[in-house]
C-alpha positions as CSV (number, residue, x, y, z in Angstrom):
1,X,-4.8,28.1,-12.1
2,X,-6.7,25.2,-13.9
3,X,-10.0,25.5,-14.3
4,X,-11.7,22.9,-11.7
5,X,-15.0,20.7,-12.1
6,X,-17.8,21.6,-9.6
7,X,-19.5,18.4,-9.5
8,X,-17.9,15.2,-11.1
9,X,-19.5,11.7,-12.4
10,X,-16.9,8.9,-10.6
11,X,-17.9,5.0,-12.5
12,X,-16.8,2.2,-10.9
13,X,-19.1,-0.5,-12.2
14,X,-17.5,-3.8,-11.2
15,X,-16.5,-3.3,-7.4
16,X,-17.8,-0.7,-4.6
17,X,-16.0,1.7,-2.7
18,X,-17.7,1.1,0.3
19,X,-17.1,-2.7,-0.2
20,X,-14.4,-4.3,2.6
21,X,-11.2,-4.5,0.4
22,X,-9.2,-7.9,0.3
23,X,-11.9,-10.5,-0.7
24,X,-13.8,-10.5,-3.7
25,X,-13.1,-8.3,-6.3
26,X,-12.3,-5.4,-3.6
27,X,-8.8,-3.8,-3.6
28,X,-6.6,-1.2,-3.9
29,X,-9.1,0.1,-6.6
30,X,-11.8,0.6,-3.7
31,X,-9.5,2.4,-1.6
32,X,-8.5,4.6,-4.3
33,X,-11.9,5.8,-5.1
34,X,-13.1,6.0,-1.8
35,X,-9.9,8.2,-0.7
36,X,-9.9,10.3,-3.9
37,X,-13.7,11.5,-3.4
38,X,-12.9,12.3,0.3
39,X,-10.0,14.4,-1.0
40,X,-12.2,15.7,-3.6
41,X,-14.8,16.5,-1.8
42,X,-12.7,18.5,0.7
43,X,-11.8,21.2,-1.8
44,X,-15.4,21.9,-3.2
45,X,-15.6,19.4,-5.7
46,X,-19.0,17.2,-5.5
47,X,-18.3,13.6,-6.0
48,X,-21.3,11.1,-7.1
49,X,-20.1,7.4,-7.3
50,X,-22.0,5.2,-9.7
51,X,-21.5,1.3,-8.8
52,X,-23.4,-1.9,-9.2
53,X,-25.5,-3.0,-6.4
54,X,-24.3,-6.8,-5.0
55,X,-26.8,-7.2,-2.4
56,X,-31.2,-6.0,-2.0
57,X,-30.3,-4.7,1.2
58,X,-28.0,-1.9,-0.6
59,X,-29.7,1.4,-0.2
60,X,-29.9,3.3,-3.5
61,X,-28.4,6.0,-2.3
62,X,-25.3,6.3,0.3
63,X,-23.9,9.5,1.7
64,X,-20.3,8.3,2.1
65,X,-19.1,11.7,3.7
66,X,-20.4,15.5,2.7
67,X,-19.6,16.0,-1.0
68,X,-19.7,12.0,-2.0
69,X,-22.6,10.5,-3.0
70,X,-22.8,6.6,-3.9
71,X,-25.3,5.4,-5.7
72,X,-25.7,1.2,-6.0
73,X,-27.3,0.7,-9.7
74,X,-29.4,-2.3,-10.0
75,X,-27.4,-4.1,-12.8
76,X,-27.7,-7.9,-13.2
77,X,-28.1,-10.5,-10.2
78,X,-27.0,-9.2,-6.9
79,X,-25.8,-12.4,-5.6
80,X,-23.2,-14.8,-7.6
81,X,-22.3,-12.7,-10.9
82,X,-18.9,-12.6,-11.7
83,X,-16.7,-10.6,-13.3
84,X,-16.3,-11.9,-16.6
85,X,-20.0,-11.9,-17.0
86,X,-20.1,-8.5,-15.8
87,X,-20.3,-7.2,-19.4
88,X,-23.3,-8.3,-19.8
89,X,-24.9,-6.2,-17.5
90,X,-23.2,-2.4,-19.1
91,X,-26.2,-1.6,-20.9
92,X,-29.1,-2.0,-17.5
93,X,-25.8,0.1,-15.5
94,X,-25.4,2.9,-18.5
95,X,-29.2,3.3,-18.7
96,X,-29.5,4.2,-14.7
97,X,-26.2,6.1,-15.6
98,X,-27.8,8.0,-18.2
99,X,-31.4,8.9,-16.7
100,X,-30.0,9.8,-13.9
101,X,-28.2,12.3,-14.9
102,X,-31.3,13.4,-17.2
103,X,-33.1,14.2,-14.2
104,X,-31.2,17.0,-13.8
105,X,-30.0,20.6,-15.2
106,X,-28.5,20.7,-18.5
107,X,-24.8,20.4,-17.3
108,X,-25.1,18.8,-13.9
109,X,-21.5,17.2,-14.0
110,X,-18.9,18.9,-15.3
111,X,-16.7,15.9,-16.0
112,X,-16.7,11.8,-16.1
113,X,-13.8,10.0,-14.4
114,X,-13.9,5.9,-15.1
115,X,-12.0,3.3,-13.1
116,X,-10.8,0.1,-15.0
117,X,-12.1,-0.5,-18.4
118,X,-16.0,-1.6,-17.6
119,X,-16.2,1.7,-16.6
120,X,-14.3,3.2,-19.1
121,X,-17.1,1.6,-21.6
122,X,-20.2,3.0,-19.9
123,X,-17.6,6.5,-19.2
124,X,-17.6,6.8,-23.4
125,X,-21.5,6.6,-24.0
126,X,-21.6,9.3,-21.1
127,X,-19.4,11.2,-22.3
128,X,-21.0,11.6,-25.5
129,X,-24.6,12.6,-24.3
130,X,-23.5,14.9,-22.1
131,X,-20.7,16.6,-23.9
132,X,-18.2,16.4,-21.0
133,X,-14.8,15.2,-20.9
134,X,-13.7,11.7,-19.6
135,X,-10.5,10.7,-17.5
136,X,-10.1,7.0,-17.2
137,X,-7.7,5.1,-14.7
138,X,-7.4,2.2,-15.9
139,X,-6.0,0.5,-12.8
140,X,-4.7,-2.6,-14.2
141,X,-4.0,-3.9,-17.9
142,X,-5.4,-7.0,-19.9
143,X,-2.0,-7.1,-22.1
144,X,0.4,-6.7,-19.1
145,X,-1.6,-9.0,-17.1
146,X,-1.2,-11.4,-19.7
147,X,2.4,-11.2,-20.8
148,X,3.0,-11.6,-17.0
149,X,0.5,-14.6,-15.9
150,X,1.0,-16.3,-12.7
151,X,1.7,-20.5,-13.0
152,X,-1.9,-21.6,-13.2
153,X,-4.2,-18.7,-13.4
154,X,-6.6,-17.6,-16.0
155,X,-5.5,-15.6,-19.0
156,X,-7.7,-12.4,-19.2
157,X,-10.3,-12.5,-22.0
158,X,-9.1,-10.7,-25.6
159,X,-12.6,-8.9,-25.2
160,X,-11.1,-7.0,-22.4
161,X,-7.8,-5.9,-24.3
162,X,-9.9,-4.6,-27.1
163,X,-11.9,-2.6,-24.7
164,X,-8.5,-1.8,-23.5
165,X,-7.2,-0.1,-26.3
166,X,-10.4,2.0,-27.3
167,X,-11.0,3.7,-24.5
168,X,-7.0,4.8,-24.9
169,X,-7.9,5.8,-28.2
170,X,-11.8,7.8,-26.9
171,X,-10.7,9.1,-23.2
172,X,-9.7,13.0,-23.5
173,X,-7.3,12.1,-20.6
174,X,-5.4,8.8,-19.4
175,X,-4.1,8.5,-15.4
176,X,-1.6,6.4,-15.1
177,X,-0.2,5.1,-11.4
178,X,3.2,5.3,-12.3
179,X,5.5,5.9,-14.9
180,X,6.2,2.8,-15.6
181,X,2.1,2.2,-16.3
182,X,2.5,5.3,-18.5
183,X,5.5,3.7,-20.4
184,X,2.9,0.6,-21.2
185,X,-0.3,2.4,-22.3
186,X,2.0,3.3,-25.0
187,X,3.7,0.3,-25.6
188,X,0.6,-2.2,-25.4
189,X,-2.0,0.2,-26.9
190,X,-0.4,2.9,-28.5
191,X,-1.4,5.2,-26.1
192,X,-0.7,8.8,-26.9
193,X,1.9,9.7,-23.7
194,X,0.6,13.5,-24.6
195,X,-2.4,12.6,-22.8
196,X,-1.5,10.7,-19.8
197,X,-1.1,11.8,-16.5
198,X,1.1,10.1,-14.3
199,X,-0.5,10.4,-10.8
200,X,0.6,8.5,-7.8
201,X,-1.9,7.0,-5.2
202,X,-1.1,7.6,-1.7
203,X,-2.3,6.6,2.0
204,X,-4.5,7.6,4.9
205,X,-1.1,9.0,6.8
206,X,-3.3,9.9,9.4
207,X,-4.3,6.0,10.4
208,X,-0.9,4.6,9.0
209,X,1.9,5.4,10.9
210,X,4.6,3.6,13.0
211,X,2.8,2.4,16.6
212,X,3.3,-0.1,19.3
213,X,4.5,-3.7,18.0
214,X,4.4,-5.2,21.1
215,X,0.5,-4.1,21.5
216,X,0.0,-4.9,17.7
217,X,0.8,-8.7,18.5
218,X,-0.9,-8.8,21.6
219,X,-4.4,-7.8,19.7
220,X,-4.2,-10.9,17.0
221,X,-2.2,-13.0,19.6
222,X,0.9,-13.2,18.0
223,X,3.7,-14.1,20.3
224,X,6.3,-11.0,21.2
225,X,9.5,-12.9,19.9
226,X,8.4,-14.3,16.2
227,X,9.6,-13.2,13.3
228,X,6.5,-12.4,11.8
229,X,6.4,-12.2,7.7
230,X,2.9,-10.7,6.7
231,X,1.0,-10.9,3.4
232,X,-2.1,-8.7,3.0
233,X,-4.5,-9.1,0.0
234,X,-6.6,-11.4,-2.0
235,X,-5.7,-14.9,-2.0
236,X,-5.2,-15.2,-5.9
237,X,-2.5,-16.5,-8.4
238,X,-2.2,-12.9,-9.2
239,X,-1.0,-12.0,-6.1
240,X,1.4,-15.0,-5.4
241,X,0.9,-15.5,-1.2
242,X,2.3,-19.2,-2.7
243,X,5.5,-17.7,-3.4
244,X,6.0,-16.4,-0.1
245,X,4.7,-19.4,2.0
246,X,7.3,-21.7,0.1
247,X,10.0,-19.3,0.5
248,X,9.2,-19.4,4.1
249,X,9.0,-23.1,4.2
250,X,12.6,-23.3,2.5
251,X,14.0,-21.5,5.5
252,X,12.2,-23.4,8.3
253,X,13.7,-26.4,6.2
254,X,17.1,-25.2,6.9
255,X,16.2,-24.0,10.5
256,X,13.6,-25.4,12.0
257,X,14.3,-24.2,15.4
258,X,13.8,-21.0,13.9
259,X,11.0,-18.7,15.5
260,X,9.2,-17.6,12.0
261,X,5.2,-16.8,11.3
262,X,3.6,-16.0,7.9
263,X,0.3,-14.2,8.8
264,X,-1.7,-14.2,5.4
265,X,-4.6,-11.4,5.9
266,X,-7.5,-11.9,3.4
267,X,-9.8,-13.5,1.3
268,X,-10.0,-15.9,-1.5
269,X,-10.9,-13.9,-5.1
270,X,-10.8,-14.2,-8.7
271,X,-9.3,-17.6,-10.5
272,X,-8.8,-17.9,-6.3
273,X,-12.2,-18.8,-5.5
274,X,-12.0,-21.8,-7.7
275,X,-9.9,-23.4,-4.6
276,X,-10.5,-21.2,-1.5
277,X,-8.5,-23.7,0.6
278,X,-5.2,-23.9,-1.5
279,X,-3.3,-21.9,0.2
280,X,-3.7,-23.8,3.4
281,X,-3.4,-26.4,1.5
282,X,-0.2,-26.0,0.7
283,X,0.8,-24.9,3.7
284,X,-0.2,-28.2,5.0
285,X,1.7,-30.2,2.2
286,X,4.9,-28.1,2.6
287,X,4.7,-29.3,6.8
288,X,4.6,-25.4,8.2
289,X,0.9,-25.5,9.0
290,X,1.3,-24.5,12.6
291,X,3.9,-21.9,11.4
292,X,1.4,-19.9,9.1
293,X,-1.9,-17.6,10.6
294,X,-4.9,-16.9,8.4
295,X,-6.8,-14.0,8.9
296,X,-10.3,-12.3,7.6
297,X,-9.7,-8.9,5.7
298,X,-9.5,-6.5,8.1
299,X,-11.1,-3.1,8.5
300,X,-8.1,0.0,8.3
301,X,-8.4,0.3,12.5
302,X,-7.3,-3.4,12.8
303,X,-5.1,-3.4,9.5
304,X,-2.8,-0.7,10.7
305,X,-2.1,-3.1,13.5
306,X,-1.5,-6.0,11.6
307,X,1.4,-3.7,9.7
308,X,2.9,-2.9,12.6
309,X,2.8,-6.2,14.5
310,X,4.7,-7.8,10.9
311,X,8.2,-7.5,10.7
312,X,8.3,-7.5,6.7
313,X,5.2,-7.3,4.5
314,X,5.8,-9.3,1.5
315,X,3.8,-8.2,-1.8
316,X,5.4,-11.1,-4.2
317,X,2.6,-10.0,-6.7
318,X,3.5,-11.0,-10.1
319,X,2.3,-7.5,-11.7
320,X,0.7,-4.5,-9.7
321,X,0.0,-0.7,-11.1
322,X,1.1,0.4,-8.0
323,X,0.6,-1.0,-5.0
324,X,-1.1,0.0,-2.3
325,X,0.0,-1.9,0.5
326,X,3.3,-1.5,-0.1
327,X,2.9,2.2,1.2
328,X,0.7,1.7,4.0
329,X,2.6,-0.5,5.4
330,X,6.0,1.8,5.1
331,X,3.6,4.6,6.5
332,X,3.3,1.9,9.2
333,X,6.8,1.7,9.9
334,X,6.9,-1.2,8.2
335,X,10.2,-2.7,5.7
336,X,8.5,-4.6,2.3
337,X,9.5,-7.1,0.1
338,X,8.0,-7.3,-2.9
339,X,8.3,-8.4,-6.2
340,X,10.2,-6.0,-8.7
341,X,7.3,-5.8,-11.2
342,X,5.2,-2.8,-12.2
343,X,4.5,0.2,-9.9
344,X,6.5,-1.7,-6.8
345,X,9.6,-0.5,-8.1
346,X,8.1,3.1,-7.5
347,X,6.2,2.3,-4.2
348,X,9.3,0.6,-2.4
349,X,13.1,2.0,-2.5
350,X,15.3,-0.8,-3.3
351,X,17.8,-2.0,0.2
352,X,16.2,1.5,1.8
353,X,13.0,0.9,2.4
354,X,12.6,-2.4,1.1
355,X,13.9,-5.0,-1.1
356,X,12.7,-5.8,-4.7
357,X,13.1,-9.1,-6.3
358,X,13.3,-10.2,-9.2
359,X,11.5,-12.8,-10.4
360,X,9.1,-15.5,-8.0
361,X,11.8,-18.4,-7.7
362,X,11.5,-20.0,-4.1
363,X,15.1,-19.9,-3.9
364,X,15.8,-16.2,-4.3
365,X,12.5,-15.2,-2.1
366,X,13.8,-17.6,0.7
367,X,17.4,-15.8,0.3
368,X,16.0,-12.4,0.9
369,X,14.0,-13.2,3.6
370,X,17.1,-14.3,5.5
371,X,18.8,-11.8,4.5
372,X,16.5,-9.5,6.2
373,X,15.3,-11.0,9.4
374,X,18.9,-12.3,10.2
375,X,19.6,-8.3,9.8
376,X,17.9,-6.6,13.0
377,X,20.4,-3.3,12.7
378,X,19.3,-3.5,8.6
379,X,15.9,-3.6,9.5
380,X,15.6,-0.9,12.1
381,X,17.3,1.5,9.4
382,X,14.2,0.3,7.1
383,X,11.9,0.7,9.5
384,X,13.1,4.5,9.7
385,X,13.5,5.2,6.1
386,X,10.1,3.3,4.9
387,X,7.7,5.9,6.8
388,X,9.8,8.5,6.2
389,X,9.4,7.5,1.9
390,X,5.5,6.9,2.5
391,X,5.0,10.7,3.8
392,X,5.6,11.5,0.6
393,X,2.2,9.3,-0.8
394,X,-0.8,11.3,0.6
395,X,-4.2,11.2,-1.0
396,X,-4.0,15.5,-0.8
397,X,-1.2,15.0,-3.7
398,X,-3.0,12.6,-5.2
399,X,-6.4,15.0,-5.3
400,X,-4.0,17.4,-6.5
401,X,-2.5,15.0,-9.0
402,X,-6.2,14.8,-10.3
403,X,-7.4,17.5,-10.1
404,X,-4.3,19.1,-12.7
405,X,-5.7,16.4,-14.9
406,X,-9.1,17.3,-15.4
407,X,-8.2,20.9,-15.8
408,X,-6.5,19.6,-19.1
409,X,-9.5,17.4,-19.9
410,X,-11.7,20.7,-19.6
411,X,-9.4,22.9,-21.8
412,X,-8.8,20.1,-24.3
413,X,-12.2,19.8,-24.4
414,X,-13.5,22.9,-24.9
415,X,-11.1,23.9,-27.6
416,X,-11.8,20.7,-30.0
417,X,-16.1,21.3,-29.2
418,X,-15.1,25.0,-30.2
419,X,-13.5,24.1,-33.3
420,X,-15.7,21.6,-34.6
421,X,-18.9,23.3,-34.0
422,X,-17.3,27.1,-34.6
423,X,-18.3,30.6,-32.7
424,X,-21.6,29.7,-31.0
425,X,-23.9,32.1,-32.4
426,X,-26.2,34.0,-30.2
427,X,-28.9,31.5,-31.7
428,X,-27.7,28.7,-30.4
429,X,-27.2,30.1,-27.1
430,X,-30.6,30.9,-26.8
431,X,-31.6,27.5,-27.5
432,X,-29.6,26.7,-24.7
433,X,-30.8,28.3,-22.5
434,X,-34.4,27.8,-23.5
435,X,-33.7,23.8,-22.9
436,X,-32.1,25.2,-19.9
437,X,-35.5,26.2,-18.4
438,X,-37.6,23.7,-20.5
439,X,-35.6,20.8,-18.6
440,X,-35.9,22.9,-15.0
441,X,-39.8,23.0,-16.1
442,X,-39.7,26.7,-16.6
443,X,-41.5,26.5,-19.9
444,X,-44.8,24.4,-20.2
C-alpha cells in the first residue's frame, strides 16, 4: 500500500467551501473540497482548509466535521473584491499560510493540495518552506477557457495562463477530472502526462437519489403535468442558461399549447454580475416569461428536489472539467442534456443516460429537447440508466482516487530530496531533531 499523509494542507484561496454553491464564485469547486475532506477525514487523514475570509462575521476558525478544519484568512477587503483582483491579495493569504503552519512541529502537514491556480501559487511558496510535496487540481483552464469563449463574455487574463503553465511545470503531482482534462494539460501547457492523475469527482449518493416527482413539484409549486426543463448553476456566459431558454422558446414557437417550464436555479456570477437581470431579460424579449421560473441557489436538501421534480437538467455549458451537476442529477434519477464539451462527455452517456450536443446553436438544442420530452418510453429508460451510471461517481472513489495520488507525490518526493541532498548523515539528523525540540520549546 501507498504511503498516506496524516495531516494535509488543502488551499482554496479564491472561494469557500462552506460558501452556498451557485452564486458568486461558488461551484462545483466548493463541493469538491468540501466532499473530499469529509472523505478524507473519514479514513484518518486530518484536513485543514485555508480560504479567504469574505465577510467580519467569519470566525477564524470552523470545525466543518471531525478531521476538517477551515480556517477564513484575512486577505484583502471582505466585501466587493473580485476575482481578478484577487491576486493582489496572495502575498497577506501566503503569509497567514506560512505562520500558521510555523506555529507548529517541524512537519506538521505532510503534504499541500491546491485547488485552481491562485492556490496553486501560494501551494508552490509552501511547498518550498516546508519541504512537502504539492498536488494541484486545477479545476478549470485559462487556455481552454479561452479557445472556447461564450458570445460576449470576458476572455480570461494571460496572467492567469502563465500562472497556468508554472505550476504544471513546479507541482510534484497534477489531478485531472477527466481524461480528457488530462489530454489538455499536455496539449496547452506541456504538461508531463507521467504526473497526472486522472481522478473523477463524484456525488453525495446518500442525498441524491431517485424520489417522489410528484412531491418534488408540489414543494416549489410546480404544476404535476409540465414538462419541466431545469438548469442549475451560475447565471454566466460560461454556463450558457441563454442557450437553453431560446431553445425552449423555439419550441413553444412551434407549439404554444405546449405544457413546457424552464426552472433556472441560481445566481448571477462572474462577467454575469455585470447584467444580473439578462437572463430574464431575455426571457421577456423572446415572449416565454410566464413559461420560465427563477429560483435562489438552493441548499443540497432542497436541490435534490429540484432534480427530481425536472424532467431533463440541461448543462449547455460551453466548457466544464467535469461537471458536477450532471451526476447528481443522474443520481437523482434524472436524464441530462448537456453540451458535448469537456468532462460532460464522461459525466453523461450519450442516448443512455443523456444526450450530448454538439455545439450551442438554438436549432439543434430546440431539436433535442423535442426529441426527448415527445419520448416518455425514451425517457423512463434514461431515468433508469442515469442513476444506475451515477452509482458509479462516489466521493469514497474519489478519496481513494486521491489518496493514490499523494502516495506518488510522497515517494516522488522523497526520492528527488534524497538524491539531491544525499545519505542524511547522523549530523544532520541530529540537527533535526534538535530544531525538533527547539521549535516545541524543549530547549531555552
Amino acid at each position: 500500500m501507498s504511503e498516506r499523509p496524516r495531516r494535509i494542507a488543502v488551499l482554496s484561496v479564491h472561494t469557500s467551501p462552506l460558501a452556498q454553491p451557485g452564486t458568486g464564485d461558488a461551484g462545483g469547486m466548493n463541493v469538491y473540497v468540501l466532499q473530499t475532506a469529509l472523505e478524507l477525514a473519514r479514513r484518518n487523514v486530518e484536513v485543514e482548509i485555508f480560504t479567504r475570509a469574505t465577510s467580519s462575521a467569519d470566525e477564524p476558525v470552523v470545525q466543518a466535521a471531525p478531521g476538517v478544519l477551515v480556517r477564513n484568512v484575512v486577505a484583502g477587503p471582505f466585501e466587493g473584491l473580485d476575482k481578478h483582483d484577487l491576486p493582489t491579495q496572495l502575498c497577506p493569504f501566503s503569509a497567514e499560510v506560512l505562520r500558521q503552519e510555523a506555529r507548529q512541529l517541524p512537519g506538521y502537514y505532510d503534504l499541500i493540495h491546491s485547488h485552481y491556480w491562485l492556490s496553486g501559487q501560494v501551494g508552490v511558496l509552501a511547498r518550498d518552506r516546508w519541504r512537502v510535496p504539492q498536488v494541484h487540481t486545477a479545476h478549470t483552464l485559462a487556455a481552454v477557457k479561452n479557445a472556447y469563449l461564450a458570445e460576449g463574455d470576458s476572455p480570461e487574463p494571460a496572467a492567469r495562463e502563465v500562472g497556468e503553465k508554472q505550476l504544471t511545470m513546479e507541482a510534484d503531482r497534477l489531478i485531472a477530472n477527466t481524461s480528457d482534462e488530462a489530454r489538455q494539460l499536455a496539449a496547452y501547457y506541456g504538461a508531463d502526462p507521467d504526473r497526472i492523475d486522472v481522478v473523477l469527482p463524484g456525488a453525495d449518493l446518500t442525498r441524491y437519489r431517485p424520489g417522489d416527482r410528484a412531491a418534488a413539484r408540489a414543494e416549489f409549486g410546480l404544476a404535476a403535468d409540465e414538462q419541466i426543463v431545469a438548469f442549475v448553476g451560475r447565471i454566466q456566459p460560461l454556463k450558457a442558461p441563454d442557450v437553453l431558454v431560446r431553445a425552449a422558446a423555439e419550441v413553444l414557437y412551434a407549439q404554444p399549447d405546449r405544457r413546457l417550464r424552464v426552472l433556472i436555479v441560481g445566481g448571477p456570477s462572474g462577467s454575469g454580475l455585470e447584467r444580473p437581470h439578462a437572463l430574464m431579460d431575455l426571457a421577456a424579449e423572446l415572449g416565454i416569461a410566464d413559461r420560465v421560473t427563477f429560483l435562489p441557489p438552493q441548499p443540497p436538501q432542497r436541490l435534490v428536489q429540484v432534480y427530481r421534480a425536472a424532467d431533463l437538467v440541461a448543462v449547455p455549458s460551453y466548457n466544464e472539467s467535469f461537471g458536477l451537476v450532471a451526476i447528481e442529477a443522474q443520481a437523482a434519477g434524472t436524464p441530462v442534456l448537456a453540451a458535448h464539451v469537456g468532462g460532460l462527455g464522461t459525466a453523461v452517456r450519450d442516448n443512455r443516460t443523456g444526450l450530448l450536443v454538439d455545439g450551442h446553436g438554438t436549432g439543434d438544442w430546440a431539436a433535442a429537447l423535442r426529441s426527448l420530452l415527445d419520448d416518455p418510453d425514451r425517457l423512463r429508460a434514461m431515468r433508469a440508466a442515469a442513476a444506475e451510471h451515477a452509482a458509479g461517481f462516489s466521493w469514497a472513489h474519489t478519496a481513494d482516487g486521491l489518496l493514490d495520488s499523494y502516495g506518488r507525490a510522497l515517494a516522488g518526493y522523497r526520492r528527488a530530496d534524497s538524491r539531491a541532498t544525499g545519505t542524511v548523515s547522523a549530523e544532520s539528523q541530529a540537527r533535526s531533531r534538535a530544531l525538533w525540540r527547539r521549535r516545541a520549546g524543549v530547549l531555552h
